[in-house]
PQR file with spaces between the fields and no chain letter, atoms N, CA, C, O and H, PARSE charges and radii, in Angstrom:
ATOM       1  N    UNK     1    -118.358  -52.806 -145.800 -0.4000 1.5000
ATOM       2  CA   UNK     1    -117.164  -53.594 -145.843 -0.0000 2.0000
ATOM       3  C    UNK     1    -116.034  -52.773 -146.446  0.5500 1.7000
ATOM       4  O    UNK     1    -116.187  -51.761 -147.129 -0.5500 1.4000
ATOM       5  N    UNK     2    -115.040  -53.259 -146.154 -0.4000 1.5000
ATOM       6  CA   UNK     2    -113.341  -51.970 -146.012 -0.0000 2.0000
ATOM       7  C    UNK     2    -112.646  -52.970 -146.908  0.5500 1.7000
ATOM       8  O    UNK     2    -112.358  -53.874 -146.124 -0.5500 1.4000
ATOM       9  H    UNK     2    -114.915  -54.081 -145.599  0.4000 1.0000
ATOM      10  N    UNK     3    -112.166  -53.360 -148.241 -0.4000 1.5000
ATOM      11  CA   UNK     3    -111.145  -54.322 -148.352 -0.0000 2.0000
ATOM      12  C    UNK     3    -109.781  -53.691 -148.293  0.5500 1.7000
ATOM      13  O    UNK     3    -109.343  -52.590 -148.627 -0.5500 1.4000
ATOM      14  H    UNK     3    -112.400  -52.626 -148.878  0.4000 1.0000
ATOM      15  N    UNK     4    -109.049  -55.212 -147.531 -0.4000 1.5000
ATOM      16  CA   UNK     4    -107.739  -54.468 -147.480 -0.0000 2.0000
ATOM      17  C    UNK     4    -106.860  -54.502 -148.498  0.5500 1.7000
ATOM      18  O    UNK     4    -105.807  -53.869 -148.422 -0.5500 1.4000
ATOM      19  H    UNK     4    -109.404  -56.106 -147.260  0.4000 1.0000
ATOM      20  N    UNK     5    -107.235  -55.370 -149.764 -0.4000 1.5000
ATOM      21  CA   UNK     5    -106.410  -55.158 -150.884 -0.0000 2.0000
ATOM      22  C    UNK     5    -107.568  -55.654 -151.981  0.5500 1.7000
ATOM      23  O    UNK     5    -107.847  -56.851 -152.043 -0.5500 1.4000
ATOM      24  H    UNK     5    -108.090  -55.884 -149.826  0.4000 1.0000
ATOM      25  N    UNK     6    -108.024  -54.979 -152.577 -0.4000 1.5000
ATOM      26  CA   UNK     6    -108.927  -54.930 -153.910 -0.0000 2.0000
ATOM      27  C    UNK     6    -108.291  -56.056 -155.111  0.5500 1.7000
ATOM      28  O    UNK     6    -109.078  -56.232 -156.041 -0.5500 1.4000
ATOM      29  H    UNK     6    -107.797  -54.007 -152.526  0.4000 1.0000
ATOM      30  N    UNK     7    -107.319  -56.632 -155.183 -0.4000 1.5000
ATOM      31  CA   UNK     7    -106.918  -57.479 -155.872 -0.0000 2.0000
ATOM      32  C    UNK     7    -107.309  -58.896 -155.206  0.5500 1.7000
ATOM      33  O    UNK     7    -107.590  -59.044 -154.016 -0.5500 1.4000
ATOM      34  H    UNK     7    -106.680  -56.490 -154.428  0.4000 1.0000
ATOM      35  N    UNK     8    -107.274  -60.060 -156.326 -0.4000 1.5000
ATOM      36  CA   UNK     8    -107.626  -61.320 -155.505 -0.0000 2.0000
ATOM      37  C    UNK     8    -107.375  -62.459 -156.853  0.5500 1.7000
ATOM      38  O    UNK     8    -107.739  -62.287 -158.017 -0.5500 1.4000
ATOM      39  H    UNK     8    -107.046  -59.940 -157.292  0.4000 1.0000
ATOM      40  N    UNK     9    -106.665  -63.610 -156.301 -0.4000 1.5000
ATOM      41  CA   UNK     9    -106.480  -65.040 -156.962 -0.0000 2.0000
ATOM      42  C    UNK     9    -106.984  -65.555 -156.356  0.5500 1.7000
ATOM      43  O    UNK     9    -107.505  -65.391 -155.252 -0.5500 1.4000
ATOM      44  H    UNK     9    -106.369  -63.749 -155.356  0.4000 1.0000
ATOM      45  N    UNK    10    -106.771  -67.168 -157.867 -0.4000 1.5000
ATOM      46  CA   UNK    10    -107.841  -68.524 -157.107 -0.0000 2.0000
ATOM      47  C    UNK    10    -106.608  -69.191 -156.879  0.5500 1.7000
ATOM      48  O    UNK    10    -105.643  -68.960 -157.608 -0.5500 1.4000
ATOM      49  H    UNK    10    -106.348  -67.301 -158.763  0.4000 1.0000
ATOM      50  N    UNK    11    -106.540  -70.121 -155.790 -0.4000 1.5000
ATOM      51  CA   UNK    11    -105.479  -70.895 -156.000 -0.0000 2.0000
ATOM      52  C    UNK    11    -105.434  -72.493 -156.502  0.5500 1.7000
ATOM      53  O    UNK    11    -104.779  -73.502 -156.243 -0.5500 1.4000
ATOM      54  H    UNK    11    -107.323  -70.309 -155.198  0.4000 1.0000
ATOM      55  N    UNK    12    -106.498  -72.113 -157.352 -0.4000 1.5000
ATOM      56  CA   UNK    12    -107.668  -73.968 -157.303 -0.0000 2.0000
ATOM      57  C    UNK    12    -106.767  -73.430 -159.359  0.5500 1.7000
ATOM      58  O    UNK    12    -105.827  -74.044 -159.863 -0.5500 1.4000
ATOM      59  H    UNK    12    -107.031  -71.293 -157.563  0.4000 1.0000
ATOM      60  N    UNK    13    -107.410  -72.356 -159.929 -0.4000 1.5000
ATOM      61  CA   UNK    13    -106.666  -72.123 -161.368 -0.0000 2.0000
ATOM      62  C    UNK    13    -105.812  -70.788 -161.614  0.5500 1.7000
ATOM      63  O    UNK    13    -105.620  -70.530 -162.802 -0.5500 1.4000
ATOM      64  H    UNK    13    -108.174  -71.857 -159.520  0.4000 1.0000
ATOM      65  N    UNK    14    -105.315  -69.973 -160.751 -0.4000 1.5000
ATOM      66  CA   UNK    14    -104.506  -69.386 -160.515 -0.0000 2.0000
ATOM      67  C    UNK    14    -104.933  -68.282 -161.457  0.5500 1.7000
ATOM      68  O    UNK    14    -103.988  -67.818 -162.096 -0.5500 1.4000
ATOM      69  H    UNK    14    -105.471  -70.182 -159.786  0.4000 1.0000
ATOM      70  N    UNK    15    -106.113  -67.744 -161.707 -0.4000 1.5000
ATOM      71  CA   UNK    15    -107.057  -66.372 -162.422 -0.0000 2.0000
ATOM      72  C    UNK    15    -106.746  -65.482 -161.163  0.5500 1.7000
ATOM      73  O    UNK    15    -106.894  -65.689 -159.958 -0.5500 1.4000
ATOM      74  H    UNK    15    -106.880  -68.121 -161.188  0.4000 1.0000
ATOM      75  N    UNK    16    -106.121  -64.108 -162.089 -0.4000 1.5000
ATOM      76  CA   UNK    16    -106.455  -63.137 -161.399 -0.0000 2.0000
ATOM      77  C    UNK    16    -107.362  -61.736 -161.427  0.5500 1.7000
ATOM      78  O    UNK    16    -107.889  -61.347 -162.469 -0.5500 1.4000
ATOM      79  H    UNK    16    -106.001  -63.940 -163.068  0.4000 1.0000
ATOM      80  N    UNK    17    -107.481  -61.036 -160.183 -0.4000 1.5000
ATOM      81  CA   UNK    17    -109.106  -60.564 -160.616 -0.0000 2.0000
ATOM      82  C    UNK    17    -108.554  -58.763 -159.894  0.5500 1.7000
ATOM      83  O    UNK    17    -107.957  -58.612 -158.829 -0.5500 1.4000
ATOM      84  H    UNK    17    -107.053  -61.352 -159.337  0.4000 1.0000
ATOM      85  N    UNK    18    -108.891  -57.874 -160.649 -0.4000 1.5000
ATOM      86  CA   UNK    18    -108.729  -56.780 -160.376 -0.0000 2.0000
ATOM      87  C    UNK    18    -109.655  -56.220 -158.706  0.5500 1.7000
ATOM      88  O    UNK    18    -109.246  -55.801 -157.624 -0.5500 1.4000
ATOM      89  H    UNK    18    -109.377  -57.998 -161.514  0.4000 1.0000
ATOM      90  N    UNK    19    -110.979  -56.496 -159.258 -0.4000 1.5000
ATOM      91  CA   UNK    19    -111.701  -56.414 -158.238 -0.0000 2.0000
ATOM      92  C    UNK    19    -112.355  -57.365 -157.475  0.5500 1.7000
ATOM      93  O    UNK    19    -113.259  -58.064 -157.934 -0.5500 1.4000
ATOM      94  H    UNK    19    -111.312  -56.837 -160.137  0.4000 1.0000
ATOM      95  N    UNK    20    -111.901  -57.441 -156.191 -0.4000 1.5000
ATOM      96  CA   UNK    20    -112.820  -58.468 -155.362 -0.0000 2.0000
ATOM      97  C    UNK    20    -114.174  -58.210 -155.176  0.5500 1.7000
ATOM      98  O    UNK    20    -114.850  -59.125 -154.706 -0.5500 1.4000
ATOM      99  H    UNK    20    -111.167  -56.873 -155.818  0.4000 1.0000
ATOM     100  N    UNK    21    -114.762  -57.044 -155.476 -0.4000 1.5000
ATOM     101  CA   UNK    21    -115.999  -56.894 -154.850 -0.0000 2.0000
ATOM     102  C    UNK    21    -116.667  -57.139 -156.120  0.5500 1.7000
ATOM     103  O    UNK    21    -117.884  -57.285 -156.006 -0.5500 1.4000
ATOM     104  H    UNK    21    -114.212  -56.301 -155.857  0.4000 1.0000
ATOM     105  N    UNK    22    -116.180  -57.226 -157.339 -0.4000 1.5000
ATOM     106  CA   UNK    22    -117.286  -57.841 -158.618 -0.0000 2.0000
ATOM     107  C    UNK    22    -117.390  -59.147 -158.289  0.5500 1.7000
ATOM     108  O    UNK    22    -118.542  -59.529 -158.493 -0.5500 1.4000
ATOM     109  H    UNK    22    -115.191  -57.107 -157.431  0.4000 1.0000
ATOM     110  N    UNK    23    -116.699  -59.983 -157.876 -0.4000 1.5000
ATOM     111  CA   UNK    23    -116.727  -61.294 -157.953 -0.0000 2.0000
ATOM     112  C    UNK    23    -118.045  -61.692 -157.008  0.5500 1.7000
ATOM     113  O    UNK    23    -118.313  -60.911 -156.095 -0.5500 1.4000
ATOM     114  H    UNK    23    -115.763  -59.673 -157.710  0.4000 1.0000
ATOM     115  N    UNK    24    -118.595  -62.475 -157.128 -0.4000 1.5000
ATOM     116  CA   UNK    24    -119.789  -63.207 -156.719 -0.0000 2.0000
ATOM     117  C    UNK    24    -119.927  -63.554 -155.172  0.5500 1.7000
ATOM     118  O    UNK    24    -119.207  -64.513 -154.894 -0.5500 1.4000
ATOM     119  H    UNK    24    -118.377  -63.110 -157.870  0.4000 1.0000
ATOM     120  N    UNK    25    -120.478  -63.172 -154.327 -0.4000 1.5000
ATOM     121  CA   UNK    25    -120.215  -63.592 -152.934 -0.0000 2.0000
ATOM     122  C    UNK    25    -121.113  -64.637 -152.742  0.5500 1.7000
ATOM     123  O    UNK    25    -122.240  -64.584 -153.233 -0.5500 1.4000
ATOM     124  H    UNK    25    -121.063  -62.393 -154.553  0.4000 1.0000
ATOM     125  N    UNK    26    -120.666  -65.741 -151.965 -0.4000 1.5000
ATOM     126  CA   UNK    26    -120.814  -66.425 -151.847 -0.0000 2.0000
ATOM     127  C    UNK    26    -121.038  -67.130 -150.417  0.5500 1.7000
ATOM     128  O    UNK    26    -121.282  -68.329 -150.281 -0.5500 1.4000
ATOM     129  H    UNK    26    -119.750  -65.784 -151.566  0.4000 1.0000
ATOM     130  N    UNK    27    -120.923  -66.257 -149.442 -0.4000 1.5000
ATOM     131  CA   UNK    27    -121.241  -66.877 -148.165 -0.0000 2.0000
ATOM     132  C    UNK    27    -120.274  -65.158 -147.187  0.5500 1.7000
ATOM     133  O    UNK    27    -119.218  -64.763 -147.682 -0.5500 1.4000
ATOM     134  H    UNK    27    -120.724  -65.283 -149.553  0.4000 1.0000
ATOM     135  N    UNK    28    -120.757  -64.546 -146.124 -0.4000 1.5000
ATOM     136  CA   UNK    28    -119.699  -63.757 -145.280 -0.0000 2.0000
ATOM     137  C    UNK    28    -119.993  -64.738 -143.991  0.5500 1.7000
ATOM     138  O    UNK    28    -121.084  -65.237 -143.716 -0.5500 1.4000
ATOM     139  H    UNK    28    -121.615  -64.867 -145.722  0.4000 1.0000
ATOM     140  N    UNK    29    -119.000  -64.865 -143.407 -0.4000 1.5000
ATOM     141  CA   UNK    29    -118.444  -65.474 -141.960 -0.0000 2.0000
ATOM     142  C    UNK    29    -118.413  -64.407 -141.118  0.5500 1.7000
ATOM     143  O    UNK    29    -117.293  -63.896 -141.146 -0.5500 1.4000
ATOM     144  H    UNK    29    -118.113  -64.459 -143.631  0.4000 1.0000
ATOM     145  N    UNK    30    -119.545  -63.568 -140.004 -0.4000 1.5000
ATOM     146  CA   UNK    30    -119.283  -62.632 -139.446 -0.0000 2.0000
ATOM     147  C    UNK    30    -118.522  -63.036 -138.162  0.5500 1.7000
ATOM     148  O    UNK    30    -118.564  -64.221 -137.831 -0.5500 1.4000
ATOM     149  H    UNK    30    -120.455  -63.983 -139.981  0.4000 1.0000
ATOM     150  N    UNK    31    -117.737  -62.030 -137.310 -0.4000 1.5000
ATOM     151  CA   UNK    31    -116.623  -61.820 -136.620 -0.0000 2.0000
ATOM     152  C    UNK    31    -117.404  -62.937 -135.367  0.5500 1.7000
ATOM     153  O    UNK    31    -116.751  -63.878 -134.915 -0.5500 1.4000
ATOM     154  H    UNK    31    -117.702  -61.068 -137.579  0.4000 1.0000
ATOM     155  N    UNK    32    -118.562  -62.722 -135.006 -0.4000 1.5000
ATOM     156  CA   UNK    32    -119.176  -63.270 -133.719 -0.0000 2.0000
ATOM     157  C    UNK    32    -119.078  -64.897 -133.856  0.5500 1.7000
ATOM     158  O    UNK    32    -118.930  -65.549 -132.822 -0.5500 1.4000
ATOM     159  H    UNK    32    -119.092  -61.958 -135.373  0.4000 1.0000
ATOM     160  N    UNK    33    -119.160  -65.563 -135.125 -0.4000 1.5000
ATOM     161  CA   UNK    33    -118.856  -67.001 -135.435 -0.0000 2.0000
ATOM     162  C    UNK    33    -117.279  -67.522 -135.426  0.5500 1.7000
ATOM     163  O    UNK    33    -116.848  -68.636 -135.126 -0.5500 1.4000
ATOM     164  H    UNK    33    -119.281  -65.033 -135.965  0.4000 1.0000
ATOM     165  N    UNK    34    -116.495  -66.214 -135.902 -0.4000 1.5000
ATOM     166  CA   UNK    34    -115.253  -66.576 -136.102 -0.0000 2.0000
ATOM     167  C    UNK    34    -114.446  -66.569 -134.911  0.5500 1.7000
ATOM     168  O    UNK    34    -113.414  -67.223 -134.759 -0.5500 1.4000
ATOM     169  H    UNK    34    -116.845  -65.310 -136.147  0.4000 1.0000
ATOM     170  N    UNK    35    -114.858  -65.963 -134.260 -0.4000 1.5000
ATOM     171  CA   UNK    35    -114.576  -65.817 -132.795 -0.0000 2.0000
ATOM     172  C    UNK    35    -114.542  -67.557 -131.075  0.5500 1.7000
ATOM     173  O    UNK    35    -114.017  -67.917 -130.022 -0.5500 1.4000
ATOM     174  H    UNK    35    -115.696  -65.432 -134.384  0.4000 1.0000
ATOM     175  N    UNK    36    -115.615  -67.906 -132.185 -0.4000 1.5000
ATOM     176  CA   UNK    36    -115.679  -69.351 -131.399 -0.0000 2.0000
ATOM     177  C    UNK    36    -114.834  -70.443 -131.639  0.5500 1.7000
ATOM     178  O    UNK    36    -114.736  -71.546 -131.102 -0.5500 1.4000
ATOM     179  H    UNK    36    -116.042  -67.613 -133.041  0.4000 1.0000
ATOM     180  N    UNK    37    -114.236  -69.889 -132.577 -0.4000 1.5000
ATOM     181  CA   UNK    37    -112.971  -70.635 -133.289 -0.0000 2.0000
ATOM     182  C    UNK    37    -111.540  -70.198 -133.208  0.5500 1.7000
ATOM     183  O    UNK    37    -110.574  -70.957 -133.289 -0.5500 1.4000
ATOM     184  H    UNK    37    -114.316  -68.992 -133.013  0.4000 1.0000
ATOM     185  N    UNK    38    -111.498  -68.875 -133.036 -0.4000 1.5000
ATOM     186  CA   UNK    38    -110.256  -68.520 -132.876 -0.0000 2.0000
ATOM     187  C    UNK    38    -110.359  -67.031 -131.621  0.5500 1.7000
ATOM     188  O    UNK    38    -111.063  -66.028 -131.734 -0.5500 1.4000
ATOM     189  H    UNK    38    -112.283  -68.258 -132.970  0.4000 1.0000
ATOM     190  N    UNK    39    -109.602  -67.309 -130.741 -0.4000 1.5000
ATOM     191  CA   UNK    39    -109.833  -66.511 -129.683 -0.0000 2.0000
ATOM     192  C    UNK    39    -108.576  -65.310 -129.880  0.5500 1.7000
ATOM     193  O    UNK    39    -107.376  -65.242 -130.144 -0.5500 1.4000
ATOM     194  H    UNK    39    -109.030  -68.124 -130.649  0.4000 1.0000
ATOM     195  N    UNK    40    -109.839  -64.367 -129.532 -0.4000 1.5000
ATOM     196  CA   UNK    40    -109.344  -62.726 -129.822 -0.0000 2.0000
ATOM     197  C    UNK    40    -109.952  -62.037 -131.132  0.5500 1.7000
ATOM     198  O    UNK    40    -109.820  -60.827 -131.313 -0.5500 1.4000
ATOM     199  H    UNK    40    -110.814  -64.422 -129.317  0.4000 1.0000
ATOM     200  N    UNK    41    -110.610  -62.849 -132.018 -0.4000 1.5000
ATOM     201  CA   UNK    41    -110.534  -62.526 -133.233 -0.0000 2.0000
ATOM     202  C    UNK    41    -111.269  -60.764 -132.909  0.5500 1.7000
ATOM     203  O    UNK    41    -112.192  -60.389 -132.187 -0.5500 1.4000
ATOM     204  H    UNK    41    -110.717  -63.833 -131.871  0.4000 1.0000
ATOM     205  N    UNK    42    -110.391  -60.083 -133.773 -0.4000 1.5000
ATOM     206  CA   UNK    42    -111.019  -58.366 -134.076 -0.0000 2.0000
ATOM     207  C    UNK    42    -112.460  -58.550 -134.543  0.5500 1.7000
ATOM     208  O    UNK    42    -112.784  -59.278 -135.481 -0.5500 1.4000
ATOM     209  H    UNK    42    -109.641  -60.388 -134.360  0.4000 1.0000
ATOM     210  N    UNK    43    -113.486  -57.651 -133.629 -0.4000 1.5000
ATOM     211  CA   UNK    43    -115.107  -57.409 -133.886 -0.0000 2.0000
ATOM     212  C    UNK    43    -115.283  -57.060 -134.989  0.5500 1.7000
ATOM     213  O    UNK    43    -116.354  -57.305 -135.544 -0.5500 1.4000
ATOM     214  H    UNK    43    -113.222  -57.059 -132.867  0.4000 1.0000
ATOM     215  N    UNK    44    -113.972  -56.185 -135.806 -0.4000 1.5000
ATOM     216  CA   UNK    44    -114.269  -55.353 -136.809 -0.0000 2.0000
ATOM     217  C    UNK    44    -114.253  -56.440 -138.389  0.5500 1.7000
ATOM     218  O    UNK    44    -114.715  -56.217 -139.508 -0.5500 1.4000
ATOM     219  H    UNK    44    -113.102  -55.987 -135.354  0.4000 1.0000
ATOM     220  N    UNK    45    -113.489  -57.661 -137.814 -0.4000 1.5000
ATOM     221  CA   UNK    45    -113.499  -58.156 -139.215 -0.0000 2.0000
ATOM     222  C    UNK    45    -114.124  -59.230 -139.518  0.5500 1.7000
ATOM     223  O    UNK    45    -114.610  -59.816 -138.551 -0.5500 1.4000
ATOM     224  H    UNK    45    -113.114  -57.842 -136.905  0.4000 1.0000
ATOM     225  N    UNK    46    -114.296  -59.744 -140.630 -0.4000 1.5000
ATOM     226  CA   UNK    46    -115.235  -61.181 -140.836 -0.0000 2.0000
ATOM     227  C    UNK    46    -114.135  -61.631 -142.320  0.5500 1.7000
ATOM     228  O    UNK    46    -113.125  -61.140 -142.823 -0.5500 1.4000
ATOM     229  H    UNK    46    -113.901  -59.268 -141.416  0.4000 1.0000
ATOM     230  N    UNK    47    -115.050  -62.867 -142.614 -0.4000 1.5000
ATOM     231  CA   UNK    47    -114.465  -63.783 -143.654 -0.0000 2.0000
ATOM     232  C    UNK    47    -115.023  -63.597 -144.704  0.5500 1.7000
ATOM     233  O    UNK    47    -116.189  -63.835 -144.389 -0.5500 1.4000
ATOM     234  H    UNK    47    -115.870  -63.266 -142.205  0.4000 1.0000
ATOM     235  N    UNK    48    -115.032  -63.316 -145.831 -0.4000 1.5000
ATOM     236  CA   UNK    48    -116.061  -63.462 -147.209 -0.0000 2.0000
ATOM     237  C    UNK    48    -115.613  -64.321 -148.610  0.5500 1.7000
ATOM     238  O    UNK    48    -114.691  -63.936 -149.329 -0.5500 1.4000
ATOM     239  H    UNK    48    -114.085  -63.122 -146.086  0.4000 1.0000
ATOM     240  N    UNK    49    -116.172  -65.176 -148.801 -0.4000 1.5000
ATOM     241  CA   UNK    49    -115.853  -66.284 -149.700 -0.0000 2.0000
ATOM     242  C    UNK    49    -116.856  -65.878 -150.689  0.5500 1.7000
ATOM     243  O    UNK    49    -118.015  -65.509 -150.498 -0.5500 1.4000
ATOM     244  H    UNK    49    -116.921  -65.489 -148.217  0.4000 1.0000
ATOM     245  N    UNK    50    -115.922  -66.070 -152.242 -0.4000 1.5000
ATOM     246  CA   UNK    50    -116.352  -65.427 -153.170 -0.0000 2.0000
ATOM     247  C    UNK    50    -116.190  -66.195 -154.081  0.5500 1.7000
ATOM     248  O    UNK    50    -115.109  -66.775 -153.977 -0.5500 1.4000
ATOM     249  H    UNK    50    -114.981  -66.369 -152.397  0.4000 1.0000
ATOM     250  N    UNK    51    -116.852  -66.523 -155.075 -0.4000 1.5000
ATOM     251  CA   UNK    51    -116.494  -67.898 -156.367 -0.0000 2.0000
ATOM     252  C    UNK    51    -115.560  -66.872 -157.675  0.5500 1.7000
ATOM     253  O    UNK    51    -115.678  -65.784 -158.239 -0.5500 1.4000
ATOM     254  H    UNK    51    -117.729  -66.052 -155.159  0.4000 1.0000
ATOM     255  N    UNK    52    -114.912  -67.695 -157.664 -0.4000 1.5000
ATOM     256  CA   UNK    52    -113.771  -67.716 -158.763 -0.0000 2.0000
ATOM     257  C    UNK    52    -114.732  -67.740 -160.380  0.5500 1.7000
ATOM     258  O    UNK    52    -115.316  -68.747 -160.782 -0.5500 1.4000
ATOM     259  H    UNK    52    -114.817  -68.579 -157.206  0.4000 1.0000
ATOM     260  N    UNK    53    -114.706  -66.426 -161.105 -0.4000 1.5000
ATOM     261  CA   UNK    53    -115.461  -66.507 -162.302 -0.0000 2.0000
ATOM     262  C    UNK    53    -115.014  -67.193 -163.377  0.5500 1.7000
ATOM     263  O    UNK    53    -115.732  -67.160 -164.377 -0.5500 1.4000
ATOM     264  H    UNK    53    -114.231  -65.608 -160.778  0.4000 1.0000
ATOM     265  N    UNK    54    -113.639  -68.031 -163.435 -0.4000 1.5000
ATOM     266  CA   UNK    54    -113.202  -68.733 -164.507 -0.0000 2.0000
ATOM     267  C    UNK    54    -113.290  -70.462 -163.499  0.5500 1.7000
ATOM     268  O    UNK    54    -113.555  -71.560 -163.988 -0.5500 1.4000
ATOM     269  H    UNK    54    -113.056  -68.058 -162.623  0.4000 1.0000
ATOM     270  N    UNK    55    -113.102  -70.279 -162.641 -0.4000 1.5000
ATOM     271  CA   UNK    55    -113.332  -72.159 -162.410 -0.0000 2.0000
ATOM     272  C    UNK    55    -114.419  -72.638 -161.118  0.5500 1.7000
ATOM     273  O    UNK    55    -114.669  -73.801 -160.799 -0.5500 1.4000
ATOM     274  H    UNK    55    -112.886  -69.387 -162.243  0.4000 1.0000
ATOM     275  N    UNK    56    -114.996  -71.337 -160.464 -0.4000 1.5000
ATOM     276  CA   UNK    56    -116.050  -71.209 -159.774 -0.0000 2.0000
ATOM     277  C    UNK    56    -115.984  -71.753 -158.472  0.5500 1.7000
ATOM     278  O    UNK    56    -116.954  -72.292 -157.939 -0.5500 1.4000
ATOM     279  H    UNK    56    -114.794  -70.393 -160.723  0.4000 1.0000
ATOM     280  N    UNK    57    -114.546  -71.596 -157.780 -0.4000 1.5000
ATOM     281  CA   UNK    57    -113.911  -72.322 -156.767 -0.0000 2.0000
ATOM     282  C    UNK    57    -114.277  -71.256 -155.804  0.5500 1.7000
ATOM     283  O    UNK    57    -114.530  -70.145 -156.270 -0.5500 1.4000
ATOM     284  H    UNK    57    -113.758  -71.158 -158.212  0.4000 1.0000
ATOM     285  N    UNK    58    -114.335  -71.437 -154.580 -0.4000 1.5000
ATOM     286  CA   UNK    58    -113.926  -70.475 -153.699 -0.0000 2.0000
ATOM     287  C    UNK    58    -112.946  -69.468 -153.521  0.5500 1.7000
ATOM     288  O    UNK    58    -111.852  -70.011 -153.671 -0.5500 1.4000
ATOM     289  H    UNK    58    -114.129  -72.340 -154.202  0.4000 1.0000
ATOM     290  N    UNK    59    -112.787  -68.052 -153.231 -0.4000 1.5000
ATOM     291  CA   UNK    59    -111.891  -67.498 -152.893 -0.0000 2.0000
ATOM     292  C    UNK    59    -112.137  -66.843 -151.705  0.5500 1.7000
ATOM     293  O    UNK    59    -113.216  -66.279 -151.528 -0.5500 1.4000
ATOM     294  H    UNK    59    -113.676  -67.610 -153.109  0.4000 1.0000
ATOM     295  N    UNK    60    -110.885  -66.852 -150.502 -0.4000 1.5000
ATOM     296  CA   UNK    60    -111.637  -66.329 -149.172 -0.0000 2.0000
ATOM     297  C    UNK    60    -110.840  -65.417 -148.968  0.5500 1.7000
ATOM     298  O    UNK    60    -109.652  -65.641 -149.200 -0.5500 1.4000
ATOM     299  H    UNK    60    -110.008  -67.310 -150.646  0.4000 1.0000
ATOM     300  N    UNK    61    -111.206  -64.257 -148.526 -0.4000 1.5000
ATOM     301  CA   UNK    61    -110.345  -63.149 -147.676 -0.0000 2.0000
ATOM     302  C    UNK    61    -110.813  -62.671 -146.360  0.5500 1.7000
ATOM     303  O    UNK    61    -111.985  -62.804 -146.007 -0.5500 1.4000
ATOM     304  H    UNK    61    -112.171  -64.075 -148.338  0.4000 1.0000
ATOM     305  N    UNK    62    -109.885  -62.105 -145.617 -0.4000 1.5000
ATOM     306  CA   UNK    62    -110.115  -61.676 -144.570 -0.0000 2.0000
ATOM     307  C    UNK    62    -110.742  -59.808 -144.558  0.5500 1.7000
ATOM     308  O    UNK    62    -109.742  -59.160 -144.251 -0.5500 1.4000
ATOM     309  H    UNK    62    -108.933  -61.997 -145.904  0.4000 1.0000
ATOM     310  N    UNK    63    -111.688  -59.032 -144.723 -0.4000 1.5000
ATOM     311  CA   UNK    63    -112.238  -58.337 -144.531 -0.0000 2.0000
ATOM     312  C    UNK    63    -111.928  -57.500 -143.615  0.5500 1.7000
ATOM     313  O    UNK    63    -110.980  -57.862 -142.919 -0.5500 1.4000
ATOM     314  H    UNK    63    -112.500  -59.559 -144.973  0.4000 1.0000
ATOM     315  N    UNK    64    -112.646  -55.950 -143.222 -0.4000 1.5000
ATOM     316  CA   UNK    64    -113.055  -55.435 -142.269 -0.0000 2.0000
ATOM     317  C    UNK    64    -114.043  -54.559 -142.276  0.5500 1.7000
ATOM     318  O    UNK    64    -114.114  -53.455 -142.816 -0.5500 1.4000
ATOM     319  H    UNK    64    -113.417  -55.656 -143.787  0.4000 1.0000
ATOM     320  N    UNK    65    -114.940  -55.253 -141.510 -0.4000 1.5000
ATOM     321  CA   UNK    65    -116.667  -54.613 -141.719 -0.0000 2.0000
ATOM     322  C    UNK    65    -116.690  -53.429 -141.041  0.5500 1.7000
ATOM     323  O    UNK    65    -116.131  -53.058 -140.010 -0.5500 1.4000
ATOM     324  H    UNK    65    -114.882  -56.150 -141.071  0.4000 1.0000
ATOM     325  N    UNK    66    -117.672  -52.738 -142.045 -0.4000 1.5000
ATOM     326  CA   UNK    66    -118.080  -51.677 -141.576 -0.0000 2.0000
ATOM     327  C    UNK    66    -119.574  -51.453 -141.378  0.5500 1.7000
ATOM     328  O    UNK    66    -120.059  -51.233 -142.488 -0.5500 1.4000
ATOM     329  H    UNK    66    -118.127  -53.039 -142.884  0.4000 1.0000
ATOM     330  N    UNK    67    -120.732  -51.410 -140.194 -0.4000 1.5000
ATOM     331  CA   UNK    67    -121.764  -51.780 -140.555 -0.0000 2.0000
ATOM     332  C    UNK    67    -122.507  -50.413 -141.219  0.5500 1.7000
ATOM     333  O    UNK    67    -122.476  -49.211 -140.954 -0.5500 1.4000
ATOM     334  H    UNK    67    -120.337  -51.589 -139.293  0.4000 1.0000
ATOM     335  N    UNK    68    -123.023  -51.043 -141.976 -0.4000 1.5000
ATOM     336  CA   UNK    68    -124.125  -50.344 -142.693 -0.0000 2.0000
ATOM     337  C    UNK    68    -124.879  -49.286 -141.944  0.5500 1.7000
ATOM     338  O    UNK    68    -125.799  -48.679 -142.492 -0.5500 1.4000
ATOM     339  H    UNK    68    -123.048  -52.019 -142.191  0.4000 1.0000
C-alpha cells in the first residue's frame, strides 16, 4: 500500500494523527468491490478504514495498492 498523504483526522473528535499506518486497520475495501459501486474506479486503489485512537471512530482514506 502507497499512502497519498501520511497525515490523517477524525471528524467524529477532530484528533490528529501523524501517521496513518500506526493507526489500527480496521477493514480494506479492495478496488474489485468498489468498482460495483462506482464505475471506472482505478484497479490500483482501494478504501482502508482505520479506528480513531482517541474516540475509536472510523477514519477512511482513499489508498493506492501495491500488491505484495
Amino acid at each position: 500500500m502507497v499512502l497519498m498523504d501520511p497525515e490523517a483526522s477524525c471528524s467524529a473528535c477532530r484528533a490528529t494523527f501523524d501517521e496513518w499506518a500506526a493507526l489500527e486497520l480496521v477493514a480494506r475495501i479492495e478496488s474489485t468491490e468498489v468498482e460495483r459501486l462506482i464505475r471506472g474506479w482505478s484497479a490500483n486503489l482501494c478504501i482502508e478504514v482505520r479506528a480513531c485512537r482517541w474516540c475509536g471512530k472510523g477514519i477512511t482514506r482513499k489508498c493506492e495498492w501495491v500488491s505484495p
